[in-house]
PDB file as gemmi writes it, atoms N, CA and C in Angstrom:
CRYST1    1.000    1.000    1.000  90.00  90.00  90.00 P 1                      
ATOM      1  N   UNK A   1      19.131  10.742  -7.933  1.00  0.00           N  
ATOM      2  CA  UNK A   1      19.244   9.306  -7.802  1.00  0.00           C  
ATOM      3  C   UNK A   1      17.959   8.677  -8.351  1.00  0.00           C  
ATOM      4  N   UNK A   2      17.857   7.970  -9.485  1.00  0.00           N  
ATOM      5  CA  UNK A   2      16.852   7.167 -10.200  1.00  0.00           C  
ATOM      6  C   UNK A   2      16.291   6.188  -9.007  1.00  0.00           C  
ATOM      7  N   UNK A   3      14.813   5.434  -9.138  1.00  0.00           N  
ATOM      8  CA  UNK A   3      14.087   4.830  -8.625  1.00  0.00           C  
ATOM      9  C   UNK A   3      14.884   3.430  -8.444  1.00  0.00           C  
ATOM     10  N   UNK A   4      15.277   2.673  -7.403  1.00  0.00           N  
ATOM     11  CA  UNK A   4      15.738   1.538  -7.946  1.00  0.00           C  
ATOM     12  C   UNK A   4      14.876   0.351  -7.947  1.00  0.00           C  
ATOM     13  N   UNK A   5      15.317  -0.879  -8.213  1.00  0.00           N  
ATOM     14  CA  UNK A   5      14.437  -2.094  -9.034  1.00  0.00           C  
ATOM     15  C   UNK A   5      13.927  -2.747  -7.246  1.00  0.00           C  
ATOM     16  N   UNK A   6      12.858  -2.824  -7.082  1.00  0.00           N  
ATOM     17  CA  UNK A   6      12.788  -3.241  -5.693  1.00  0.00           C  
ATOM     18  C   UNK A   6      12.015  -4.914  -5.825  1.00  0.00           C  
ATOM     19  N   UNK A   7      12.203  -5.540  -7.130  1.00  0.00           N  
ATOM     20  CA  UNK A   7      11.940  -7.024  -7.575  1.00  0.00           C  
ATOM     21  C   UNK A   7      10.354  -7.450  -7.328  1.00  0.00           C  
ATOM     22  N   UNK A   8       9.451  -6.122  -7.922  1.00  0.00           N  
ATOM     23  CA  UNK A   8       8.090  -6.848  -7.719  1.00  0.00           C  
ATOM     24  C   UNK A   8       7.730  -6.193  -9.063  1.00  0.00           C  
ATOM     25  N   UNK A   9       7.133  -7.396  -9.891  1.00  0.00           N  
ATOM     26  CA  UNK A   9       6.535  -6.740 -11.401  1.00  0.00           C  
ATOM     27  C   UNK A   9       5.177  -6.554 -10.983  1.00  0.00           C  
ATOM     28  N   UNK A  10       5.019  -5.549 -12.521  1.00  0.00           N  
ATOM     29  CA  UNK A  10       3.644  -5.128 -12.249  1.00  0.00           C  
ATOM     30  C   UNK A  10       3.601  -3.253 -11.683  1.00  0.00           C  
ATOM     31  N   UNK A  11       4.731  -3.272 -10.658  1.00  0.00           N  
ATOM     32  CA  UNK A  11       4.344  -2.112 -10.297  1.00  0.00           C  
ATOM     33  C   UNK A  11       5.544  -0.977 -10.937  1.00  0.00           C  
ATOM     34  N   UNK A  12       4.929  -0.072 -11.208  1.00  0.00           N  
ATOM     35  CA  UNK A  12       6.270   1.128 -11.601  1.00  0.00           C  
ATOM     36  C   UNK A  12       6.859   2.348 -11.311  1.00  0.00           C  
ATOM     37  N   UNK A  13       8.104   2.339 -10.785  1.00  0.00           N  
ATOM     38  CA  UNK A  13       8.347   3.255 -10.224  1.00  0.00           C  
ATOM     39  C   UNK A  13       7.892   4.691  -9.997  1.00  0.00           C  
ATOM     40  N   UNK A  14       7.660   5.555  -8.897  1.00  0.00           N  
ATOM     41  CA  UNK A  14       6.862   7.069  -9.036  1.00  0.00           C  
ATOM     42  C   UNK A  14       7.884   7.769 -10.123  1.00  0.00           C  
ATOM     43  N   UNK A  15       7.165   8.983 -10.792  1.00  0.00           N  
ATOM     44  CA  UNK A  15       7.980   9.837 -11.557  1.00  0.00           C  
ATOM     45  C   UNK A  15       8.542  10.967 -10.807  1.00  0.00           C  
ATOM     46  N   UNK A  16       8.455  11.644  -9.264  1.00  0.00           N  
ATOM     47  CA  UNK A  16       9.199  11.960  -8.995  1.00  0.00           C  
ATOM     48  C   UNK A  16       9.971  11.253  -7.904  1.00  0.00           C  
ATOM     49  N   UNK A  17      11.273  11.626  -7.456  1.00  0.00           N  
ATOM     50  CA  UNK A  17      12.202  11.970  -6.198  1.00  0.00           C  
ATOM     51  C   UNK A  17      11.630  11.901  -5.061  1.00  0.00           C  
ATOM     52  N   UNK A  18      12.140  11.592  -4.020  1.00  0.00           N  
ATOM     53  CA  UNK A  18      11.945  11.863  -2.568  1.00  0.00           C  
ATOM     54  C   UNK A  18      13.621  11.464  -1.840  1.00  0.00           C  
ATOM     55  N   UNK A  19      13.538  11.657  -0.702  1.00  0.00           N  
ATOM     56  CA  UNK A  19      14.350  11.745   0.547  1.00  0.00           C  
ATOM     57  C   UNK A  19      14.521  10.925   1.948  1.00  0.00           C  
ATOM     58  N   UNK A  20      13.226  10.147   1.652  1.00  0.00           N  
ATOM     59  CA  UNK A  20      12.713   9.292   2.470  1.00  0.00           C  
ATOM     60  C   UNK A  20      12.838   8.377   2.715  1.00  0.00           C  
ATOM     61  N   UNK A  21      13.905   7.957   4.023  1.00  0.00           N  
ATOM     62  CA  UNK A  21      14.800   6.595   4.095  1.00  0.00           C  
ATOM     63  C   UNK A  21      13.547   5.681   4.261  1.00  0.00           C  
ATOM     64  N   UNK A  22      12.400   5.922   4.543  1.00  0.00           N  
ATOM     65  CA  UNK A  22      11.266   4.585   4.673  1.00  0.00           C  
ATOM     66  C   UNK A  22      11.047   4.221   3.456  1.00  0.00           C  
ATOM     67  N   UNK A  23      11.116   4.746   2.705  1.00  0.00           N  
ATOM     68  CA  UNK A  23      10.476   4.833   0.914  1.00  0.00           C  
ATOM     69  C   UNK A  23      11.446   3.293   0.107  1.00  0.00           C  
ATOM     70  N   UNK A  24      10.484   2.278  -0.420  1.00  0.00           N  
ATOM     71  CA  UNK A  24      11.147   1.463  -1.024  1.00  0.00           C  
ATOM     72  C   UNK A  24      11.498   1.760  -1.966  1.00  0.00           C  
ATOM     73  N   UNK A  25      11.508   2.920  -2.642  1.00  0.00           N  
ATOM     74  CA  UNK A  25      11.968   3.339  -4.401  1.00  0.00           C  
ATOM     75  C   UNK A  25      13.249   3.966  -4.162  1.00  0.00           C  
ATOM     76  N   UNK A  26      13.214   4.474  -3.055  1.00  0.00           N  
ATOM     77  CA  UNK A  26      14.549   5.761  -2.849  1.00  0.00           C  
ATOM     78  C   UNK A  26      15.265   5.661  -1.579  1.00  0.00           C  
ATOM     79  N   UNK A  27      14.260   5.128  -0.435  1.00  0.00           N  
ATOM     80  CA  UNK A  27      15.392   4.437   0.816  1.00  0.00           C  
ATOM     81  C   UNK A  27      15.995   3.149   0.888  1.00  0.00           C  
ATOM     82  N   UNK A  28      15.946   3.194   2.248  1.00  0.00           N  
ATOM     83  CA  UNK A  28      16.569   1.765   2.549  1.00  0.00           C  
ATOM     84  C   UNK A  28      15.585   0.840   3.111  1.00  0.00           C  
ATOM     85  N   UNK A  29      14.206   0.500   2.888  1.00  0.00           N  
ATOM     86  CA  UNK A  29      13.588  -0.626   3.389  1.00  0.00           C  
ATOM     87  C   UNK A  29      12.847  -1.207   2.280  1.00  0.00           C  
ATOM     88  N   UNK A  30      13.166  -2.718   2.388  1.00  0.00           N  
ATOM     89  CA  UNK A  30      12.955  -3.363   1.679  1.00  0.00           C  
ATOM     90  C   UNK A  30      11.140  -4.230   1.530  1.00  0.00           C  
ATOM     91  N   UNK A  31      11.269  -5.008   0.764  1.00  0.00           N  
ATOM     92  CA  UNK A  31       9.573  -5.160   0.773  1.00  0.00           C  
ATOM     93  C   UNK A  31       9.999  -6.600   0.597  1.00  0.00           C  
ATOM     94  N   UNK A  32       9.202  -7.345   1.378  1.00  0.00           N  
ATOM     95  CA  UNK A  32       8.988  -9.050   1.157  1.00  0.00           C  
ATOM     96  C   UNK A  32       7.499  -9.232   2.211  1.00  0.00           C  
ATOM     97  N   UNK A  33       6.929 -10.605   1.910  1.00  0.00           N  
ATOM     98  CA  UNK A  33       5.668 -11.428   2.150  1.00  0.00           C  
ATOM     99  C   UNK A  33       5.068 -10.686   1.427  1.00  0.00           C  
ATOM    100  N   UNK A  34       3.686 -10.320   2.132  1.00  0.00           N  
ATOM    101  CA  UNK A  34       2.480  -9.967   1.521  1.00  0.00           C  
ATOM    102  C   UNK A  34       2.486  -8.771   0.588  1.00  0.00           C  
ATOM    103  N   UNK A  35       1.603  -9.071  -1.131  1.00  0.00           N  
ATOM    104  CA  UNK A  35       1.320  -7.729  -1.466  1.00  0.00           C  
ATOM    105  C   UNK A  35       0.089  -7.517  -1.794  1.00  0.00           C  
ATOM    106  N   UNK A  36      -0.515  -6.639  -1.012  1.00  0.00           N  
ATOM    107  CA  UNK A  36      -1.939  -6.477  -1.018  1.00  0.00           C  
ATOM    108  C   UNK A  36      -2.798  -5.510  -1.919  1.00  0.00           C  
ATOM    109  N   UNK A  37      -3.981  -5.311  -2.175  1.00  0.00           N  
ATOM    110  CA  UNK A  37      -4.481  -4.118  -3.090  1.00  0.00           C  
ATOM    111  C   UNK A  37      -5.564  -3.763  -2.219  1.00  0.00           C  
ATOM    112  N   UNK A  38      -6.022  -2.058  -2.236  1.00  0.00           N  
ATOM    113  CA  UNK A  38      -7.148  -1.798  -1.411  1.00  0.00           C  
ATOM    114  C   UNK A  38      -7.283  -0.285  -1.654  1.00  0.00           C  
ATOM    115  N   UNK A  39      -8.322   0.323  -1.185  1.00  0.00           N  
ATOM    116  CA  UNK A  39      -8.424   1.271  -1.337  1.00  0.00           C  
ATOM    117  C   UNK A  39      -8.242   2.589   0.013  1.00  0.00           C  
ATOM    118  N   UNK A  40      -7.542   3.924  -0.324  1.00  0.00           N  
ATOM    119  CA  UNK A  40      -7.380   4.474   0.579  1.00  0.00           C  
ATOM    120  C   UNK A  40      -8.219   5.242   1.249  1.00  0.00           C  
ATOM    121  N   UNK A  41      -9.001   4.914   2.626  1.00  0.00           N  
ATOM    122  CA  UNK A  41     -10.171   5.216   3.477  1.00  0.00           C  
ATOM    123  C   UNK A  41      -9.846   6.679   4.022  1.00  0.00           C  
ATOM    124  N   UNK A  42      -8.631   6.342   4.499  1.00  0.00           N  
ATOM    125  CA  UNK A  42      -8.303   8.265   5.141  1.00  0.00           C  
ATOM    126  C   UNK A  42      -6.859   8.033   4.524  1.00  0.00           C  
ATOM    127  N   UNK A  43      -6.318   9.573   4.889  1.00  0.00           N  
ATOM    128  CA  UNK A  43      -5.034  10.072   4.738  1.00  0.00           C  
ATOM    129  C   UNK A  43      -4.765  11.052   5.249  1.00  0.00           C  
ATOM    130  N   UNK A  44      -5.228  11.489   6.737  1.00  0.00           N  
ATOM    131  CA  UNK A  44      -5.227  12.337   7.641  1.00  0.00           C  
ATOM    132  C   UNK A  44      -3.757  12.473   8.452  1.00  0.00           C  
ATOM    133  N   UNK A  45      -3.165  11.028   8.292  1.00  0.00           N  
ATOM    134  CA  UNK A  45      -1.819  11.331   9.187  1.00  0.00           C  
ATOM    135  C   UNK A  45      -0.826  11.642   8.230  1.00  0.00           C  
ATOM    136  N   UNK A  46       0.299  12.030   9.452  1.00  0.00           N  
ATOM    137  CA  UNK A  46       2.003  12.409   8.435  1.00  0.00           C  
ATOM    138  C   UNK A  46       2.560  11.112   7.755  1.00  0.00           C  
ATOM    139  N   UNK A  47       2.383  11.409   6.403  1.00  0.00           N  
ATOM    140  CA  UNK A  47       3.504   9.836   5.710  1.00  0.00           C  
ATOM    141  C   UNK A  47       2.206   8.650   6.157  1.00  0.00           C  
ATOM    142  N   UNK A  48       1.317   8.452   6.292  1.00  0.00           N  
ATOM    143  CA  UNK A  48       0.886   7.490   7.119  1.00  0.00           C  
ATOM    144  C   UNK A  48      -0.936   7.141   6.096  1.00  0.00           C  
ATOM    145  N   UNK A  49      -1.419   5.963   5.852  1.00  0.00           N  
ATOM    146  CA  UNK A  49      -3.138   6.155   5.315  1.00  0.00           C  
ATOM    147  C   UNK A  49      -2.922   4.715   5.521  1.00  0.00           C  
ATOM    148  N   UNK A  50      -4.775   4.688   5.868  1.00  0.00           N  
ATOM    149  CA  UNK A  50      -5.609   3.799   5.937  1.00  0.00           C  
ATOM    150  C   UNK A  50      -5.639   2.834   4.842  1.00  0.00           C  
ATOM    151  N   UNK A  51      -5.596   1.887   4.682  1.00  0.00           N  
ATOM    152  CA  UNK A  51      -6.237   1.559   3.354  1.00  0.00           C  
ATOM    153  C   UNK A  51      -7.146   0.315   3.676  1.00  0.00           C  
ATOM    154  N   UNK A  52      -8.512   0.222   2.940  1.00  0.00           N  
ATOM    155  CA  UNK A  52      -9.358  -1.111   3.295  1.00  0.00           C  
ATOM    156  C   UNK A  52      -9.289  -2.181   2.516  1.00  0.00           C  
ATOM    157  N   UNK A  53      -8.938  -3.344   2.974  1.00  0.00           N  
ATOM    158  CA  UNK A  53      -8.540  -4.167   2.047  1.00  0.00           C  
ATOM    159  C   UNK A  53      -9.869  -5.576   2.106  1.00  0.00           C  
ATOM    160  N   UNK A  54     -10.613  -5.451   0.784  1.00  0.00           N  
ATOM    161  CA  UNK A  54     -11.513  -6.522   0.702  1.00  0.00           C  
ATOM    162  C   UNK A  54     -11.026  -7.670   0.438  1.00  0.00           C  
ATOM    163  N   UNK A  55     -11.463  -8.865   1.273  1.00  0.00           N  
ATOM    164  CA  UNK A  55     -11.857 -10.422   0.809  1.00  0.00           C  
ATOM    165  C   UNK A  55     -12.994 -11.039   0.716  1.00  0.00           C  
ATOM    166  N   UNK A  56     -12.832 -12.342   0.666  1.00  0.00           N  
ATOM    167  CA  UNK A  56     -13.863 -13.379   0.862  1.00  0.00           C  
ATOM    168  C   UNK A  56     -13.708 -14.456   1.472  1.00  0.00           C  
ATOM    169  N   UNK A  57     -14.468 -14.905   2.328  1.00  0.00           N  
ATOM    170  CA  UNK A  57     -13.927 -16.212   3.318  1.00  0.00           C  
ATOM    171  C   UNK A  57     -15.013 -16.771   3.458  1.00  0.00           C  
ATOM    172  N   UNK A  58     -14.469 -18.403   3.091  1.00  0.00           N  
ATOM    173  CA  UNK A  58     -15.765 -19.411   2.740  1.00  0.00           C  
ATOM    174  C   UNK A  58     -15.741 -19.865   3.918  1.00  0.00           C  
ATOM    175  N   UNK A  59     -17.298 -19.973   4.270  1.00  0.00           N  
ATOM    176  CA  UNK A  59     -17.817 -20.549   5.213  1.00  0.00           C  
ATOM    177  C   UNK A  59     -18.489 -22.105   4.836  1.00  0.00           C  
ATOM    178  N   UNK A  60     -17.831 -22.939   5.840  1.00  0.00           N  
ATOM    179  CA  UNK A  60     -17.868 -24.255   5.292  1.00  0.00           C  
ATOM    180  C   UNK A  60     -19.553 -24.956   6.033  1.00  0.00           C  
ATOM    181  N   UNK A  61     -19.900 -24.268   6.596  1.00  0.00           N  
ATOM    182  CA  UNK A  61     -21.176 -24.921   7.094  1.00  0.00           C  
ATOM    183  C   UNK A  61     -22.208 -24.658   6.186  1.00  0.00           C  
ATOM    184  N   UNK A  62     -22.523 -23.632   5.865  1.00  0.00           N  
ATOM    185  CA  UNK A  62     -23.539 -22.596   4.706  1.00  0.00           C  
ATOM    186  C   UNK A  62     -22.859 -23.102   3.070  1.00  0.00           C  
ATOM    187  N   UNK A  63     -21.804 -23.517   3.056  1.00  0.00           N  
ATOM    188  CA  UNK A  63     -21.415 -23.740   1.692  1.00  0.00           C  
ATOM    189  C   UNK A  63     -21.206 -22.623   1.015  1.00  0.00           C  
ATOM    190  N   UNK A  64     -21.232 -21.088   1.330  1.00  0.00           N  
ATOM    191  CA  UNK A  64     -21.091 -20.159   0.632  1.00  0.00           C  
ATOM    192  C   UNK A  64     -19.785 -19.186   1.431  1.00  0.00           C  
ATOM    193  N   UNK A  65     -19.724 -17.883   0.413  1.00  0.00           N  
ATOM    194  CA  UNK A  65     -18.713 -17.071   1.084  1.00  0.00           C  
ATOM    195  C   UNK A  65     -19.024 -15.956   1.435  1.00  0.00           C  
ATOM    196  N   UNK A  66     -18.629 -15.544   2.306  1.00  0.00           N  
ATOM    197  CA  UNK A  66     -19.117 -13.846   3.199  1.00  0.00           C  
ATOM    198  C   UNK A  66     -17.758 -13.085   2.761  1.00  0.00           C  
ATOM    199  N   UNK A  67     -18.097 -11.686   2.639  1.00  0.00           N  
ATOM    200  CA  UNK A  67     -17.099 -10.809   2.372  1.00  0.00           C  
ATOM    201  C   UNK A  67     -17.103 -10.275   3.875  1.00  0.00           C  
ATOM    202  N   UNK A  68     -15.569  -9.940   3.760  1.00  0.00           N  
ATOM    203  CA  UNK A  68     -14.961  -9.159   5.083  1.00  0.00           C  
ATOM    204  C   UNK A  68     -13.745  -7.953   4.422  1.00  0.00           C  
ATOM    205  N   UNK A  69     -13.556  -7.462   5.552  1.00  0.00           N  
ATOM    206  CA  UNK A  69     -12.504  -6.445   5.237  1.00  0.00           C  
ATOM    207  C   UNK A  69     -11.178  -6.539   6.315  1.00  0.00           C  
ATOM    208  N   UNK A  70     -10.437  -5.564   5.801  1.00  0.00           N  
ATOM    209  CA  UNK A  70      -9.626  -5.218   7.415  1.00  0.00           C  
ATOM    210  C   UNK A  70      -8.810  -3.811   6.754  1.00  0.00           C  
ATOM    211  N   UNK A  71      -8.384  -2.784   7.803  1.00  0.00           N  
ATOM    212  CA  UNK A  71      -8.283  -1.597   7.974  1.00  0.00           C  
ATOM    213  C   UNK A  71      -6.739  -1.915   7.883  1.00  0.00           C  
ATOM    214  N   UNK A  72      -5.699  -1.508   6.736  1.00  0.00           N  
ATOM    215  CA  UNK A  72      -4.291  -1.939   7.317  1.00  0.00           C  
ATOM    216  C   UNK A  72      -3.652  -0.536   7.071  1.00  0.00           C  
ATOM    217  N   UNK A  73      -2.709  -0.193   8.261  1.00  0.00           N  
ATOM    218  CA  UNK A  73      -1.839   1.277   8.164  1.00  0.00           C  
ATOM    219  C   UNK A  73      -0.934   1.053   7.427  1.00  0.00           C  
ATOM    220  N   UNK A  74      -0.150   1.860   6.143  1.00  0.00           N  
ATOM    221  CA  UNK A  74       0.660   1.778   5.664  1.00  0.00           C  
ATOM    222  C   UNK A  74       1.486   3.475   5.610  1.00  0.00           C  
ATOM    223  N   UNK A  75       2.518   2.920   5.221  1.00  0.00           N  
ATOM    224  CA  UNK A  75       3.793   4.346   5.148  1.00  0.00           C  
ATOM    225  C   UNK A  75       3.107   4.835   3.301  1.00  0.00           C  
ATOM    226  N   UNK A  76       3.178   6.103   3.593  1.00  0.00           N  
ATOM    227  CA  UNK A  76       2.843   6.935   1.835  1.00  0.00           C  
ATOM    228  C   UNK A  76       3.897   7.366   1.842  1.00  0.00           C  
ATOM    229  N   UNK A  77       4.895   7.503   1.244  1.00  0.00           N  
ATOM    230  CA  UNK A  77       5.915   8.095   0.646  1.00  0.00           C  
ATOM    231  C   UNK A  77       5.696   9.349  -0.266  1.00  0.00           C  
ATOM    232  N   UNK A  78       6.623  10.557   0.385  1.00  0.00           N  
ATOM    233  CA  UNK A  78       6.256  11.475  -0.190  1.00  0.00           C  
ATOM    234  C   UNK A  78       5.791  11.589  -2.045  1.00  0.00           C  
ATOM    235  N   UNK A  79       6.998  11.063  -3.295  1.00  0.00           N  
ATOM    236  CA  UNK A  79       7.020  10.584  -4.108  1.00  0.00           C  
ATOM    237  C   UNK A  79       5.381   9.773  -4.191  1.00  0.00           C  
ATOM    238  N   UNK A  80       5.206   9.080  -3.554  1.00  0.00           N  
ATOM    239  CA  UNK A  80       3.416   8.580  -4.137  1.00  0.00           C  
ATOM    240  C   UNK A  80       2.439   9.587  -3.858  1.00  0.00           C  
ATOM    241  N   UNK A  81       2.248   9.554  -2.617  1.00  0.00           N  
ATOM    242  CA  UNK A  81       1.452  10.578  -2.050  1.00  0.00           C  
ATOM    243  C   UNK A  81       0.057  10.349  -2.262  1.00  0.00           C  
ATOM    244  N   UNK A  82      -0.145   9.567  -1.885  1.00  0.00           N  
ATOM    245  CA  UNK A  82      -1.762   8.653  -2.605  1.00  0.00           C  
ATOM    246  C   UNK A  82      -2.892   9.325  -1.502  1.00  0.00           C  
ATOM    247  N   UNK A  83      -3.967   9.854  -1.430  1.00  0.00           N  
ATOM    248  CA  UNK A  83      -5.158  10.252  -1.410  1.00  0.00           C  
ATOM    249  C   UNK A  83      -6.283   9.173  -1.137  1.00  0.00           C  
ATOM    250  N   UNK A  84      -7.624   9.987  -0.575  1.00  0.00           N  
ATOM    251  CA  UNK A  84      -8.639   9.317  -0.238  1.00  0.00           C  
ATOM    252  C   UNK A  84      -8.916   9.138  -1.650  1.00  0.00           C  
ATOM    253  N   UNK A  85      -9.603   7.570  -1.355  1.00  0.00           N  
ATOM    254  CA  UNK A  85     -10.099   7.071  -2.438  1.00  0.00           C  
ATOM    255  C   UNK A  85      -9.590   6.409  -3.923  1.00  0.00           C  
ATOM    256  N   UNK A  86      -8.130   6.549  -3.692  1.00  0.00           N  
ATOM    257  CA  UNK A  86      -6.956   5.766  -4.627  1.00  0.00           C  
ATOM    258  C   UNK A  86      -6.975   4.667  -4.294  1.00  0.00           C  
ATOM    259  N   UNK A  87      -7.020   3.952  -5.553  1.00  0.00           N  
ATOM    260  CA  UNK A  87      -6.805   2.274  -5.368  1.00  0.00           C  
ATOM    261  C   UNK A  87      -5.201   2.363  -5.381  1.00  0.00           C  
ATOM    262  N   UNK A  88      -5.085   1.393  -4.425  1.00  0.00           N  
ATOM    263  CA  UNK A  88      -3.111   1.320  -4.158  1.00  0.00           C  
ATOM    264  C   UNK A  88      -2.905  -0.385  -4.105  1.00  0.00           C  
ATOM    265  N   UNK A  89      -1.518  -0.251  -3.920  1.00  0.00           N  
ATOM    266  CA  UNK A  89      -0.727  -1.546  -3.705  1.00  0.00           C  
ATOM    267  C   UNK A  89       0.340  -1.217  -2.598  1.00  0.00           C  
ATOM    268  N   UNK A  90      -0.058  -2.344  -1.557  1.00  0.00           N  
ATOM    269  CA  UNK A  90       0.923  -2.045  -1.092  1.00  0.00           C  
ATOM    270  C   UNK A  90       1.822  -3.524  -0.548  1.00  0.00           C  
ATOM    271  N   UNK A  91       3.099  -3.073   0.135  1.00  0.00           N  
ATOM    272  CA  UNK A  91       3.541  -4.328   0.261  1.00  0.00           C  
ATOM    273  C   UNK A  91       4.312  -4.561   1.650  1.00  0.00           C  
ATOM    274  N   UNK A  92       4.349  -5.426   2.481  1.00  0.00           N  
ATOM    275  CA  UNK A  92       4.856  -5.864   3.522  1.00  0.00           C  
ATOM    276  C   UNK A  92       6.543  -5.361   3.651  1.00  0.00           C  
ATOM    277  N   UNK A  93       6.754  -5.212   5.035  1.00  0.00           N  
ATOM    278  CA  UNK A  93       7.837  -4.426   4.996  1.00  0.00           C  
ATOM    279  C   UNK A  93       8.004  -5.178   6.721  1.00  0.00           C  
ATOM    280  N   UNK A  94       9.349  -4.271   6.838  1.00  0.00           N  
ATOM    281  CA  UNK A  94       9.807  -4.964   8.390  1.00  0.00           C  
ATOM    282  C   UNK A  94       8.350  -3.530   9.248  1.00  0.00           C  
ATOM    283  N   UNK A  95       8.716  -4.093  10.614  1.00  0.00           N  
ATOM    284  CA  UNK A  95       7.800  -2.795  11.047  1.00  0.00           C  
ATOM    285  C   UNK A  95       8.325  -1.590  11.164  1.00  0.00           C  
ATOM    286  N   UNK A  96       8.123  -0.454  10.775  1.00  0.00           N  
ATOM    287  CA  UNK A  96       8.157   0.353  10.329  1.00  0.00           C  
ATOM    288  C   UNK A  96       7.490   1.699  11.745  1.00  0.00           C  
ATOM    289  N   UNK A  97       6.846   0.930  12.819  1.00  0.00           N  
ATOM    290  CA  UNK A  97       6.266   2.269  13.706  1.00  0.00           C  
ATOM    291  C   UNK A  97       5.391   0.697  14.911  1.00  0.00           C  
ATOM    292  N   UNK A  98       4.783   1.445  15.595  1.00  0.00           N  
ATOM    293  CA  UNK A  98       4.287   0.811  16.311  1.00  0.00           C  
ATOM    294  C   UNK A  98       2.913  -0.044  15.269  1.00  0.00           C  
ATOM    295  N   UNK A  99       2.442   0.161  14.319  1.00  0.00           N  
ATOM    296  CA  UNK A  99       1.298   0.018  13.652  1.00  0.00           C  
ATOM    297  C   UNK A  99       1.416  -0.116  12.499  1.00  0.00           C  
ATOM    298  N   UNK A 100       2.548   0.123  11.781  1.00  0.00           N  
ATOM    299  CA  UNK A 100       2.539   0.305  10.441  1.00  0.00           C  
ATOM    300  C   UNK A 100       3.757  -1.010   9.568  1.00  0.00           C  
ATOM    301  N   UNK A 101       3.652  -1.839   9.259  1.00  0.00           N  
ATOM    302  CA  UNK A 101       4.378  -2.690   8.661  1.00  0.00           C  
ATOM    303  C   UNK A 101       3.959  -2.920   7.170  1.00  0.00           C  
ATOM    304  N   UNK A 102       3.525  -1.665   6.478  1.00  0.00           N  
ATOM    305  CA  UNK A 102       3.416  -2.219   5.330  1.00  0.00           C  
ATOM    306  C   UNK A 102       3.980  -0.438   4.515  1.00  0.00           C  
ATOM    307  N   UNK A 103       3.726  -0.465   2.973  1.00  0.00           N  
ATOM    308  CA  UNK A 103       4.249   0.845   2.640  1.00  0.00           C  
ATOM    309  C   UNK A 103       3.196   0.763   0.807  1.00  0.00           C  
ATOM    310  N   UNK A 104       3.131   1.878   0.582  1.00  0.00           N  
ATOM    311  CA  UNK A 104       2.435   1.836  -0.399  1.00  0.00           C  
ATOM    312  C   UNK A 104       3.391   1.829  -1.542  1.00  0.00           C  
ATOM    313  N   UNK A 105       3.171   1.231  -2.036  1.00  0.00           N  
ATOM    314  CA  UNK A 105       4.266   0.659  -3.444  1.00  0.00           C  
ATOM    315  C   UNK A 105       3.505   1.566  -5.208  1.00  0.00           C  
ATOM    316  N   UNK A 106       2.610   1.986  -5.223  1.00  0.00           N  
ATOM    317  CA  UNK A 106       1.829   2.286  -6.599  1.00  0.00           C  
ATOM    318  C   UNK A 106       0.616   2.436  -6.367  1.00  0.00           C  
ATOM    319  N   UNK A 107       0.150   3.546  -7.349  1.00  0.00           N  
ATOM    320  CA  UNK A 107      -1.432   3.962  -7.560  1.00  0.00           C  
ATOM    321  C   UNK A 107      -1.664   2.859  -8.614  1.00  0.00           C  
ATOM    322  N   UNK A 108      -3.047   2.314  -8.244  1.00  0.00           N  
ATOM    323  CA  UNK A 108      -3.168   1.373  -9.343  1.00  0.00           C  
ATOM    324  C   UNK A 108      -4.340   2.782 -10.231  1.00  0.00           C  
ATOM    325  N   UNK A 109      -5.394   2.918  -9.441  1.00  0.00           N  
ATOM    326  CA  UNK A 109      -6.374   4.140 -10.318  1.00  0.00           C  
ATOM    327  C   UNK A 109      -6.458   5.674  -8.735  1.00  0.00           C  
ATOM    328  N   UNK A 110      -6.640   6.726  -9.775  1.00  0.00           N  
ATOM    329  CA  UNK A 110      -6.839   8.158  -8.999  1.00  0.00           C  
ATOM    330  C   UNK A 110      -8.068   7.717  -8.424  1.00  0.00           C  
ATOM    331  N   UNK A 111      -8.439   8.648  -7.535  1.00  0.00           N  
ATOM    332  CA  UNK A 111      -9.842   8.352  -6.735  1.00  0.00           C  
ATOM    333  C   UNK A 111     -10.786   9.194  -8.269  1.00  0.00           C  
ATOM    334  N   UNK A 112     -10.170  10.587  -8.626  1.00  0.00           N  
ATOM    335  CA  UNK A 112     -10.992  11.122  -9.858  1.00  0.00           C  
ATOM    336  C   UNK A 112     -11.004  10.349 -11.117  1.00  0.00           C  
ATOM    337  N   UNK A 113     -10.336   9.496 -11.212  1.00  0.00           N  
ATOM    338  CA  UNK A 113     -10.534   8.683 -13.127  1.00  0.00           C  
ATOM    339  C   UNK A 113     -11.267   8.084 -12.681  1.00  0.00           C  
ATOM    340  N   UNK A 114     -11.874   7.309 -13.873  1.00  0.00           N  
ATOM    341  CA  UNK A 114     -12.425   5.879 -14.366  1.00  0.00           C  
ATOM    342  C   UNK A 114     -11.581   4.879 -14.678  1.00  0.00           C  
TER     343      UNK A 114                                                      
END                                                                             
């Protein structure tokens, strides 16, 4: 069964297969609101990684902006299988576990390239 079109450009389907009804390429859950980019901090759990996602938030008293982060759990799908230190994309999903409402959609870079 080919990858199907899950209506977000930019990202492209994995080159292999999986089995995985959580998986937006090959199951049944769909992706809408937020799509975020960040990098993956751990990948210690089953199906499951960290990823840290940087901003910036202007502070209106100082006139300038402070960077912040936040730690968001997402589903890895066997088919991605993304690693410490991969820049990813990922994208909002229904909830998915007690913690996890988002799913990794694409490697943007390996943790080993440039």
């Amino acid at each position: 069964m080919p990858a199907k079109n899950i209506g977000i450009k930019g990202v492209e389907p994995p080159a292999k297969e999986c089995n995985d009804p959580k998986c937006p390429w090959h199951g049944g859950v769909k992706v809408r609101g937020t799509i975020l980019q960040g990098v993956v901090v751990s990948a210690k759990m089953h199906n499951t990684v960290v990823v840290r996602h940087d901003y910036v938030k202007y502070i209106r008293k100082f006139r300038r902006y402070e960077r912040r982060h936040k730690h968001i759990h997402a589903h890895n799908p066997p088919c991605i299988n993304a690693k410490e230190g991969d820049v990813v994309i990922i994208g909002e999903t229904r909830p998915l576990s007690k913690t996890v409402s988002f799913v990794v959609l694409g490697i943007v870079k390996r943790s080993g390239e440039r």
